[in-house]
C-alpha positions in Angstrom: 108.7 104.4 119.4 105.7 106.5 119.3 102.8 105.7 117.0 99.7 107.2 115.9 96.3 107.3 117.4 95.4 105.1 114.5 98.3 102.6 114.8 97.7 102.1 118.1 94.4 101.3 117.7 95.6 98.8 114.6 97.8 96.8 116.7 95.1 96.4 119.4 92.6 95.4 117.1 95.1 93.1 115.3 96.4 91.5 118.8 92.1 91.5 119.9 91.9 89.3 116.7 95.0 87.1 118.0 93.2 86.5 121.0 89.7 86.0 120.0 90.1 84.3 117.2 89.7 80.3 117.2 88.3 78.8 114.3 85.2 81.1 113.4 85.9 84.7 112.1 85.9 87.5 115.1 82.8 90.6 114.1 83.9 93.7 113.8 81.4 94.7 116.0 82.8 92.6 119.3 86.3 93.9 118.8 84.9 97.8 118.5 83.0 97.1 122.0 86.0 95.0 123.5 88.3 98.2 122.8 85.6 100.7 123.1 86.3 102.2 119.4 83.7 103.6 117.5 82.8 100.6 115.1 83.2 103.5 111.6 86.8 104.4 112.7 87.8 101.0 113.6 86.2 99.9 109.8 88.5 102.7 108.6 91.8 101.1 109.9 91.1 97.6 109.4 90.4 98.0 105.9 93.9 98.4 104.9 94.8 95.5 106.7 92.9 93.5 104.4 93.9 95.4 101.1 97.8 94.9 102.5 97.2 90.9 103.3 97.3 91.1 106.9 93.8 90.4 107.8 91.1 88.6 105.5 87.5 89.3 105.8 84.5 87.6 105.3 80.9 88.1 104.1 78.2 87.5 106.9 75.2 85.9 106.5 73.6 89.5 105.1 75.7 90.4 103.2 79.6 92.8 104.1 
């Protein structure tokens, strides 16, 4: 099966999540250095994933 550049990236981040993830939320920003993608694109994929109801996000502290 061949996917795009941007579905690959999807499933890394989603199985970065799967592994990271224990009870607190995983940052955007430690999953875009773990898999050295630029923290904008990577914001561009995952936010389908949370429209669809894969992924759920969270506010930080500051404000999303």
């Amino acid at each position: 099966m061949k996917l795009s550049t941007r579905s690959r990236y999807g499933v890394r981040a989603l199985l970065d999540i799967a592994v990271h993830s224990s009870t607190e939320p995983v940052r955007l920003k430690e999953i875009a250095s773990r898999q050295e993608v630029s923290l904008s694109y990577l914001e561009h994929i995952i936010g389908p994933l949370i429209s669809g109801g894969i992924l759920r996000s969270t506010r930080g502290p500051g404000g999303g």
